[in-house]
DSSP file (Angstrom, degrees, kcal/mol; ACC not computed):
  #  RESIDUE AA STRUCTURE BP1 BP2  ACC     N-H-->O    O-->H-N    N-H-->O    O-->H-N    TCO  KAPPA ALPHA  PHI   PSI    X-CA   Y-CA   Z-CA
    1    1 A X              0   0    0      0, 0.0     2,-0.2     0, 0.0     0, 0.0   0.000 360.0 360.0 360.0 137.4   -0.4    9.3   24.4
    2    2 A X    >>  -     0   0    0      1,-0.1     4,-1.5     4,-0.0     3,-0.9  -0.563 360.0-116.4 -72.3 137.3   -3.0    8.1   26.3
    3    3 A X  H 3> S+     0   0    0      1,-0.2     4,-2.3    -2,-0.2     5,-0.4   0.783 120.6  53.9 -24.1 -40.8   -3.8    4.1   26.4
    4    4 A X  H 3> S+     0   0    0      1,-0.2     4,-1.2     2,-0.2    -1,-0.2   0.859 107.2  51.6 -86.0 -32.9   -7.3    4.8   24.9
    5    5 A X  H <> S+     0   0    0     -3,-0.9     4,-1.6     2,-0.2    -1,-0.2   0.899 109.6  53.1 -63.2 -42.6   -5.2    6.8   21.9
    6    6 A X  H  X S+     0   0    0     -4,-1.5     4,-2.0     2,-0.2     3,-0.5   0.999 111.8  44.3 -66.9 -85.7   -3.0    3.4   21.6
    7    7 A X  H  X S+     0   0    0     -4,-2.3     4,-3.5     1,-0.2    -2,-0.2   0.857 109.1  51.1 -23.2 -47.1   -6.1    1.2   21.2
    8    8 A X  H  X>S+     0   0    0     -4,-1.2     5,-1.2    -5,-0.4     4,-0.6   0.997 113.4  48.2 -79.0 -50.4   -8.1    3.3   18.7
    9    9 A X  I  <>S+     0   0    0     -4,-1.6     5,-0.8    -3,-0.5     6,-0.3   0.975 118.8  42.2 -55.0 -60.2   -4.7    3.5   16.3
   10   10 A X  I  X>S+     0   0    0     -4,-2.0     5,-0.8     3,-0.2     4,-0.7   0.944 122.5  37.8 -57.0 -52.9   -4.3   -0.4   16.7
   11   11 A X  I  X5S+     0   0    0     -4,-3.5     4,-1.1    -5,-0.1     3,-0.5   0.862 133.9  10.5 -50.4 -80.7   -8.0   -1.3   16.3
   12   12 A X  I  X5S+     0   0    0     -4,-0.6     4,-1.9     1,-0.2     5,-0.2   0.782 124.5  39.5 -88.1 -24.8   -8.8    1.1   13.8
   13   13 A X  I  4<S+     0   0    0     -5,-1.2    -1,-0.2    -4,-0.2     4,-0.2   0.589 112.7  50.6 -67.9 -18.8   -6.6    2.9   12.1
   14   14 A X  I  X<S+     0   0    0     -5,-0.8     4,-0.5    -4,-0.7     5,-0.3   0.807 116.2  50.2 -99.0 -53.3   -3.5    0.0   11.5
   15   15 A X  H  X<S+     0   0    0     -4,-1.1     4,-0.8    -5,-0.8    -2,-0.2   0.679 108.0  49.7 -68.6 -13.7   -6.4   -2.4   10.1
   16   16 A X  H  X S+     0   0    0     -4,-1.9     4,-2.1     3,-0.1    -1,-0.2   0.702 112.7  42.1 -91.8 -16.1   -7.8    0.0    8.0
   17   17 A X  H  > S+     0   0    0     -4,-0.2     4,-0.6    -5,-0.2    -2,-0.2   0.557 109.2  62.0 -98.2  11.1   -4.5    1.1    6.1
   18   18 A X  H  X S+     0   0    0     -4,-0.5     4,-3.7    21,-0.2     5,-0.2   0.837 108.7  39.5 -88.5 -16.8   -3.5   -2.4    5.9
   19   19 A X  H  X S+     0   0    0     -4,-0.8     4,-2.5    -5,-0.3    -2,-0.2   0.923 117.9  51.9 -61.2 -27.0   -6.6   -3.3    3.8
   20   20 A X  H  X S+     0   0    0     -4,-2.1     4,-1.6     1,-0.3    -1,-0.3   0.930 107.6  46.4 -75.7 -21.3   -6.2   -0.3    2.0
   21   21 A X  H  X S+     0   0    0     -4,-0.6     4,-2.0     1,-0.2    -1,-0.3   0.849 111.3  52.8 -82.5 -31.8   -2.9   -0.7    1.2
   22   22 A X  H  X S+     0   0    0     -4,-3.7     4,-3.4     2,-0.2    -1,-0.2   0.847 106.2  56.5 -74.6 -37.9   -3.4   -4.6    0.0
   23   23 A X  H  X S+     0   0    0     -4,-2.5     4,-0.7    -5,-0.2    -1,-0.2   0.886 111.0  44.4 -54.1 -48.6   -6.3   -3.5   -2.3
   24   24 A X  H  < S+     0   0    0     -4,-1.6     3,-0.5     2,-0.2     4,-0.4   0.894 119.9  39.0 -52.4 -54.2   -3.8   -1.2   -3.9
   25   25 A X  H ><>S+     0   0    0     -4,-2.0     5,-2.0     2,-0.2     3,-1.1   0.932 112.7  53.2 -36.4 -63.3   -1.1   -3.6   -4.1
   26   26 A X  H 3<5S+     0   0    0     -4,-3.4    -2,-0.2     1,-0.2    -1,-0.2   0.583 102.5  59.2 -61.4 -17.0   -3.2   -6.5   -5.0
   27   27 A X  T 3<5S+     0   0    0     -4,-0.7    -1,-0.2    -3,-0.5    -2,-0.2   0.444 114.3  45.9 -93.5  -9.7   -4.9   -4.2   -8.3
   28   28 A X  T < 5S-     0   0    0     -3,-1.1    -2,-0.2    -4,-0.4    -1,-0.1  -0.040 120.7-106.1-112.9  31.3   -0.9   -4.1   -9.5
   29   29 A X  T   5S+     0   0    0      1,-0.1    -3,-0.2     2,-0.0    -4,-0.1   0.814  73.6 135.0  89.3  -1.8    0.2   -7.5   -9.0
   30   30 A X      < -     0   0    0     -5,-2.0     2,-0.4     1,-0.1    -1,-0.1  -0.256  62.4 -84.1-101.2 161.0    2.2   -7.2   -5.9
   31   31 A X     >  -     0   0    0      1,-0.1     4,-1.0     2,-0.0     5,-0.1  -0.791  26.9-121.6 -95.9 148.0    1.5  -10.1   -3.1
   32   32 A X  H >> S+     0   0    0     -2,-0.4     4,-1.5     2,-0.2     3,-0.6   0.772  98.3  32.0   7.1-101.3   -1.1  -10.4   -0.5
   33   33 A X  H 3> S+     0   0    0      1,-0.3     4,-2.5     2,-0.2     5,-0.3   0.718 107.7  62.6 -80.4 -31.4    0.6  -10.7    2.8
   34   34 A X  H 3> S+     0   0    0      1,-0.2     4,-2.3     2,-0.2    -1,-0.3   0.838 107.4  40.2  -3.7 -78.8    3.6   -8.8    2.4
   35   35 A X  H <X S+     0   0    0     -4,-1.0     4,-4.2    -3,-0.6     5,-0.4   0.843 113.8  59.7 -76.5 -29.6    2.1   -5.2    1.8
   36   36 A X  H  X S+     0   0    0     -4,-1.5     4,-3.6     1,-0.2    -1,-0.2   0.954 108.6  40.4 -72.6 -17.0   -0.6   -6.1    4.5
   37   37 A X  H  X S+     0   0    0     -4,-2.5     4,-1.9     2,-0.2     5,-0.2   0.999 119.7  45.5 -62.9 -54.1    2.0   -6.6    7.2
   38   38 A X  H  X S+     0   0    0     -4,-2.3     4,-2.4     1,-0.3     8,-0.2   0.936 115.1  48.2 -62.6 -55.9    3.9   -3.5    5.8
   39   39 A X  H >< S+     0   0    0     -4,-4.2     3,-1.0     1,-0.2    -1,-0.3   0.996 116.3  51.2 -62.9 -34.3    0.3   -1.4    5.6
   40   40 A X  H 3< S+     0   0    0     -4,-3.6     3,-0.3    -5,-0.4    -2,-0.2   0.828 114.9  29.6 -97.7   4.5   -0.2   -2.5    9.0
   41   41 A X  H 3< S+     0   0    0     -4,-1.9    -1,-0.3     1,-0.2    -2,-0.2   0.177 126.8  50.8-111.1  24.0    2.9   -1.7   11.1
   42   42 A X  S <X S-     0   0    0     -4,-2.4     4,-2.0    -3,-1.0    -1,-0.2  -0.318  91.2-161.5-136.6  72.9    3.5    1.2    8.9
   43   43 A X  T  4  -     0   0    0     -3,-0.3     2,-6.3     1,-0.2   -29,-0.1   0.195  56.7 -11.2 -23.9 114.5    0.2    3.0    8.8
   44   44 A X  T  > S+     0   0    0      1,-0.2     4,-0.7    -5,-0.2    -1,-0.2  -0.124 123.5  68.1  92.2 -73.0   -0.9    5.4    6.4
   45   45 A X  H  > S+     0   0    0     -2,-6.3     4,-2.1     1,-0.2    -1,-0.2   0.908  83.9  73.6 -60.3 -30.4    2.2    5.8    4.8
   46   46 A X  H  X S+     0   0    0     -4,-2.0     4,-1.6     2,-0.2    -1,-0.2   0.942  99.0  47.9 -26.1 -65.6    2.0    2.0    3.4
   47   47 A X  H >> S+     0   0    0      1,-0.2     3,-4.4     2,-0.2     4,-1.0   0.843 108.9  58.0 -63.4 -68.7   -0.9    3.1    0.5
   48   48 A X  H 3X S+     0   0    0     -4,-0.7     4,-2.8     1,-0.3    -1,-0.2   0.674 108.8  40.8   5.9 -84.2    1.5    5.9   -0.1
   49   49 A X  H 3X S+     0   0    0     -4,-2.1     4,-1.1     1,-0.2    -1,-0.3   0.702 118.4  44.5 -40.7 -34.8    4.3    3.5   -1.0
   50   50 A X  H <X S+     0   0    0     -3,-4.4     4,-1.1    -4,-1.6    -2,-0.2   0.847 106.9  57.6 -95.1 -14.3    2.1    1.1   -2.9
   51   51 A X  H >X S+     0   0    0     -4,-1.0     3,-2.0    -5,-0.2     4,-1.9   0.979 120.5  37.8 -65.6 -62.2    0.1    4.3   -5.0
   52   52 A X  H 3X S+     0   0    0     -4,-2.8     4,-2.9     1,-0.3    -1,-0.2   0.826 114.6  52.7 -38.0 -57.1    4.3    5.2   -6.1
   53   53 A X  H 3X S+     0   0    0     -4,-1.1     4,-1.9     2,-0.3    -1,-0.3   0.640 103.6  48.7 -36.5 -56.4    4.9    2.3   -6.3
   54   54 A X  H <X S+     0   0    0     -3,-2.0     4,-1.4    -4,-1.1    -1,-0.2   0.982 113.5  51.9 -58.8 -64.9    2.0    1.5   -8.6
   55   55 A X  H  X S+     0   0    0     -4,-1.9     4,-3.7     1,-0.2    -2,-0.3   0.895 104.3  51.9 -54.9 -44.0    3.0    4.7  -11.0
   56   56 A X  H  X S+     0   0    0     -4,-2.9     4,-3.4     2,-0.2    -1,-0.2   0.926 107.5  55.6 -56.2 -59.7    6.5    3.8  -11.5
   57   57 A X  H  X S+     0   0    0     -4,-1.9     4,-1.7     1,-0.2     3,-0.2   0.891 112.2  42.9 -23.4 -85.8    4.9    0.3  -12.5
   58   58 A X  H  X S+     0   0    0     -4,-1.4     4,-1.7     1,-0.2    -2,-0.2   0.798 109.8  56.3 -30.4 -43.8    2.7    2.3  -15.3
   59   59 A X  H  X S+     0   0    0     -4,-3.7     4,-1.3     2,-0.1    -2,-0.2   0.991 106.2  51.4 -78.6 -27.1    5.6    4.6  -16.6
   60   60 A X  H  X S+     0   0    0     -4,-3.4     4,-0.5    -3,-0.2    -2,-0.2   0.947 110.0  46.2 -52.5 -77.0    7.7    1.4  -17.3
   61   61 A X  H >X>S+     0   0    0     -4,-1.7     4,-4.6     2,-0.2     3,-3.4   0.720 117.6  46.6 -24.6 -71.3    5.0   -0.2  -19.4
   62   62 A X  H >X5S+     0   0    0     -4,-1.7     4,-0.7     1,-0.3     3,-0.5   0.629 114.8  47.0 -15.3 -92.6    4.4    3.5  -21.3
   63   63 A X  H 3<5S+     0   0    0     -4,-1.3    -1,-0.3     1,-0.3    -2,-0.2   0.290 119.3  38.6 -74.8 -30.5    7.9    3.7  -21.7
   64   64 A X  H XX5S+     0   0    0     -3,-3.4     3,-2.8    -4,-0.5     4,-1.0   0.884 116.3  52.0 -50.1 -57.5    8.2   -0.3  -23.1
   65   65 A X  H <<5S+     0   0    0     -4,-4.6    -2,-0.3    -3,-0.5    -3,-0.2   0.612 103.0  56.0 -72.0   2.1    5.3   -0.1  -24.9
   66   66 A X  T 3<<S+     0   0    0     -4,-0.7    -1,-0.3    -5,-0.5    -3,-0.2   0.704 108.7  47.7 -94.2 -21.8    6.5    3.0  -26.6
   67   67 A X  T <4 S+     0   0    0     -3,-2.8    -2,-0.2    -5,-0.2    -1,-0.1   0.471 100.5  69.9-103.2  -3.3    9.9    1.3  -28.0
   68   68 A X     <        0   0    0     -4,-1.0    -1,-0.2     1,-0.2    -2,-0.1   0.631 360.0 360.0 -90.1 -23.2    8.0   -1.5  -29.1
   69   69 A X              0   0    0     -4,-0.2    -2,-0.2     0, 0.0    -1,-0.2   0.658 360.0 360.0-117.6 360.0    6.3    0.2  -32.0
């Protein structure tokens, strides 16, 4: 990899999956700085983790709220 390849992943690319990944997090409850550290030294794959993350979240409720009535 070239220098110029190394920059353009750190500027843009690390700072844009950490936000995405905290927006995702942050619409299921999860904290702030955590998942941005996480989205941003583990690019890309971070939203990934909190989108699973997220469902798993949703089938427990279902799966409460279904024994509850």
């Amino acid at each position: 990899m070239e220098l110029s390849d190394v920059l353009f992943l750190l500027v843009a690319v690390c700072p844009l999956s950490a936000l995405i990944t905290v927006y995702i997090a942050h619409m299921y409850g999860r904290r702030f700085w955590p998942w941005l550290l996480f989205g941003f030294f583990v690019p890309m794959l971070s939203a990934f983790v909190a989108i699973g993350l997220a469902m798993r979240d949703a089938r427990r409720r279902e799966a409460i709220e279904r024994q509850e009535k």
